[in-house]
N, C-alpha and C positions, 0 to 999 in steps of 0.2 A: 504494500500500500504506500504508495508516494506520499514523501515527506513524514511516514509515522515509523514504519518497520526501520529504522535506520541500524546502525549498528549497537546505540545503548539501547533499542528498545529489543533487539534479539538476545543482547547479552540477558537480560532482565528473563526473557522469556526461555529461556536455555536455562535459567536454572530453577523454575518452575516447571519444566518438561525435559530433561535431559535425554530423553530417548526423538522425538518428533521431529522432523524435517522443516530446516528453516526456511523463509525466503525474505530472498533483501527487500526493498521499494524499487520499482520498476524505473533500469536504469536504459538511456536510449545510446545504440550503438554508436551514435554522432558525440555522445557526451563523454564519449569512454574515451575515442578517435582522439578528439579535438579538446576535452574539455580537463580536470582536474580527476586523473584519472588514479593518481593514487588514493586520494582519497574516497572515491568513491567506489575499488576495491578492496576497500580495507577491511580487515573484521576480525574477533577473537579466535584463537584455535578451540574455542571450547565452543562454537556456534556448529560443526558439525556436527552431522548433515547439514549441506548448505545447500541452496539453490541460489541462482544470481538469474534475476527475471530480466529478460532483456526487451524492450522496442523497437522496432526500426523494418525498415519497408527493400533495403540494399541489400542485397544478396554478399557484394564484396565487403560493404561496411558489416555485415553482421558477422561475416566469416572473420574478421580481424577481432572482434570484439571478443568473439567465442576464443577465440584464441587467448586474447590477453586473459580472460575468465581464467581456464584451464591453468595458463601459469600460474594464477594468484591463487591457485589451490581450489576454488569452490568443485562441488560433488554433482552440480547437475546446471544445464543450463536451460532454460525456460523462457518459450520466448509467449509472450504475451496478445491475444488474439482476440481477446474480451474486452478490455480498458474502451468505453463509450465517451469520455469526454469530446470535446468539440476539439480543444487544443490537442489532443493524439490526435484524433480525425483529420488536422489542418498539415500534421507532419505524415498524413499515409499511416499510418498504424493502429495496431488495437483493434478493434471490435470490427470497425470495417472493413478490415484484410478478409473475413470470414466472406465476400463477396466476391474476392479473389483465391478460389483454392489453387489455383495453378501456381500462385505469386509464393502461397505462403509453403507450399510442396517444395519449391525452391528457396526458400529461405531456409527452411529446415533442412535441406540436403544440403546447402552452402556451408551452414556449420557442423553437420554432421561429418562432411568430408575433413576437417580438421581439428575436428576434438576424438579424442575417447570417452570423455566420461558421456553421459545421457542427456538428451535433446528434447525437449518436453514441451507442450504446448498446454495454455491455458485459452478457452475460449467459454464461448456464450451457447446456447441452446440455435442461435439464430441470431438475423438482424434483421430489423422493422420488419418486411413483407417478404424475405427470405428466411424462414421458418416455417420448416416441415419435417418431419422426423426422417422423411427420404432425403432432403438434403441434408442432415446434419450426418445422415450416415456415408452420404455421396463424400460429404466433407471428410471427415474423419478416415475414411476409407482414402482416401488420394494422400491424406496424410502419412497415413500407415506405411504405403508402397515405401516411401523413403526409408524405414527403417524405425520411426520414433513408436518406440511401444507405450509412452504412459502420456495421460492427457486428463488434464484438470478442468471439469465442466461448471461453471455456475449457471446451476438449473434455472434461469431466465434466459429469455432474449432480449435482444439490445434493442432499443429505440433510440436510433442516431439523430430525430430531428426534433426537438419539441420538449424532450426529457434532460434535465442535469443529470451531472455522476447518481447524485442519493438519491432524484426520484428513479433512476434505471435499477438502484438497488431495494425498489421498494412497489413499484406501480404491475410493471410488467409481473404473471404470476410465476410462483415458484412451479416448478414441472419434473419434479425429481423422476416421477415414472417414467419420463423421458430419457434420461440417465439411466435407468435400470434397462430399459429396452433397449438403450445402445451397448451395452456390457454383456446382453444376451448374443447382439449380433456379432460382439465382438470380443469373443470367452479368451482370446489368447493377448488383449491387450490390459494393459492398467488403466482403469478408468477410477477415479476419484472426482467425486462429488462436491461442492461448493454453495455455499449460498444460504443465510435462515437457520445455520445451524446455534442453536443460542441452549442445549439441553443435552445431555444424555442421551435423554430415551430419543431423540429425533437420532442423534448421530448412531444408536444401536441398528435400529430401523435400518438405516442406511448401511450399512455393513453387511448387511444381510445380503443386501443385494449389487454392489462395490465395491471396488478394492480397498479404497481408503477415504477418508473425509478431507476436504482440506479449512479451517479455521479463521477467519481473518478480523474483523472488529470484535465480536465477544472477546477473542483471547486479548486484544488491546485494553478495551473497557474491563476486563474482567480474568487479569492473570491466569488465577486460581481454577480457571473453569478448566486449563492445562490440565491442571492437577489431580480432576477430579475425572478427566478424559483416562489418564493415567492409571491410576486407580481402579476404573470399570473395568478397561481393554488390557492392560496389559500386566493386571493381578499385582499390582507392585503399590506401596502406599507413598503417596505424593510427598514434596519435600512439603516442612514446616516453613509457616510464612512468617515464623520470627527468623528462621535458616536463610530465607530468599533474602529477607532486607536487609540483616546482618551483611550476607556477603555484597548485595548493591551496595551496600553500603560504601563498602571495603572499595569495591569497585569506582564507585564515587568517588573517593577519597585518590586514588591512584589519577583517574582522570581529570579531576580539577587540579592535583599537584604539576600537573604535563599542559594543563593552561585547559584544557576545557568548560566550558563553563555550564556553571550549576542548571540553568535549566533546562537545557539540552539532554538532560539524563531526567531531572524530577519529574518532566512533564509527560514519561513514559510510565510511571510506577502510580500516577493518582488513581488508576481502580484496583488497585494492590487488594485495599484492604473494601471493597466492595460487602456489605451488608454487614459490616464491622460497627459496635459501638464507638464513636470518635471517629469514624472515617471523613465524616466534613472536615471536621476541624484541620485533622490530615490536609486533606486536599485543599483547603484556604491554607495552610501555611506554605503550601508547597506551590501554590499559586501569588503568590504573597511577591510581586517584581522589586517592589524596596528592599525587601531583604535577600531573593535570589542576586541581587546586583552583589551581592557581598561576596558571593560565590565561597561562601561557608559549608563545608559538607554540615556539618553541628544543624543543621539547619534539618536536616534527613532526619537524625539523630534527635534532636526534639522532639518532629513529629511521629516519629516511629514511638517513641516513648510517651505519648499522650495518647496512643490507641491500647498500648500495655496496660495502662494506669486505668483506661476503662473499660479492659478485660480482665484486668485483675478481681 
């Protein structure tokens, strides 16, 4: 998710879920090319499994991008098919390539040809009046031929003209049966699921009939929901959330000492303590700009300690 998933907010999430496959904020081939490309390869050794989601509409641009990727260590590359904004739509990419399956068949064979690790495509159900479960299989299927076996669907379709980002995550309906009947047509690929998952029992459901779920604002809004993901599926008991913010903490501490600054990290961990006694309070200090300007870790360390005080 652009501008949120960055790197403090994976760290955060990596150690609420140490087993789950990350992905960075959707980086565009041109920005990698051209643009401050260390930094926006950067990340912890402890954030794998990584994904690095990529943009871009060039065939040769994305083949170099994919390349730099693989140097910089990430586990999978993922190129992005679904993004509806107006501004991806103005640079050719996102949601509207799914109009172009020949474009985006070459784009994934472009960097298939020069990576080893895995080529992944995130898309949509459809777009506006191209939506029908025959093409989304005509799609997917031309995909296939190239070689890429796993593919992340958010069971909606795009509305390219008329709808923002969050009314397209919210107006068009959810269609997971849709998802299920493409995993039928297509038993020998990875299909994971996207979209509405905000519970448990909704992400059970879905396993049932999919390889895997994929997470994106509940785990934002709501760390812990990781935890409890954890927990169901893979029989193992979640870390403690005095454990997680101990070590952000820690984590904090090292990154504002190297010059980073305090809100850049805080403003990833305010649904930490989601339906916690003191969780406002939490969140207004950590929201609090006069005093992040101080770029105080002590400031974490307060509000951590005023949620204890009212769980004690």
């Amino acid at each position: 998710m652009m501008a949120w998933t960055d790197r403090h907010c994976r760290y955060l999430l990596r150690l609420c879920a140490p087993d789950v496959r990350l992905f960075t904020e959707m980086v565009t081939s041109g920005a990698l090319i051209y643009g401050p490309r260390e930094r926006l390869l950067r990340f912890d050794p402890s954030e794998h499994p990584l994904a690095i989601q990529l943009g871009g509409s060039d065939p040769a641009e994305l083949a170099q991008a994919a390349r730099m990727a693989q140097s910089a260590g990430f586990d999978e590359i993922n190129l992005n098919v679904g993004c509806p904004s107006a501004r991806v739509q103005r640079g050719r990419f996102g949601a509207c390539l799914m109009k172009e399956p020949d474009l985006v068949a070459e784009l994934i064979d472009s960097m298939r040809q020069v990576v080893d690790i895995d080529v992944s495509v995130k898309c949509r159900l459809g777009v506006d009046d191209a939506d029908s479960q025959p093409l989304l299989e005509t799609f997917v299927g031309q995909i296939a031929e190239t070689g890429c076996r796993r593919f992340y669907l958010h069971a909606r379709k795009a509305v390219l003209g008329g709808l923002s980002p969050a009314q397209n995550r919210q107006i068009p309906p959810l269609q997971p049966q849709r998802v299920y009947a493409l995993k039928q047509s297509f038993p020998d690929l990875e299909i994971h699921i996207n979209g509405g998952i905000c519970e448990v029992d909704t992400a059970a459901v879905h396993l049932d009939h999919v390889d895997g779920i994929m997470i994106g604002r509940e785990a934002y809004h709501r760390p812990l929901f990781l935890c409890e993901l954890a927990q169901t599926f893979l029989q193992r008991p979640g870390p403690d959330v005095w454990a997680v913010m101990d070590q952000y903490l820690a984590y904090i501490e090292r990154e504002t000492a190297a010059g980073t600054r305090l809100h850049d990290m805080t403003r990833h961990c305010l649904g930490i303590f989601s339906g916690f006694r003191g969780a406002r309070r939490f969140r207004q200090l950590l929201s609090d700009a006069s005093r992040l300007r101080s770029n105080d870790p002590g400031l974490v360390a307060e509000a951590v300690a005023g949620v204890a005080q009212q769980a004690a």
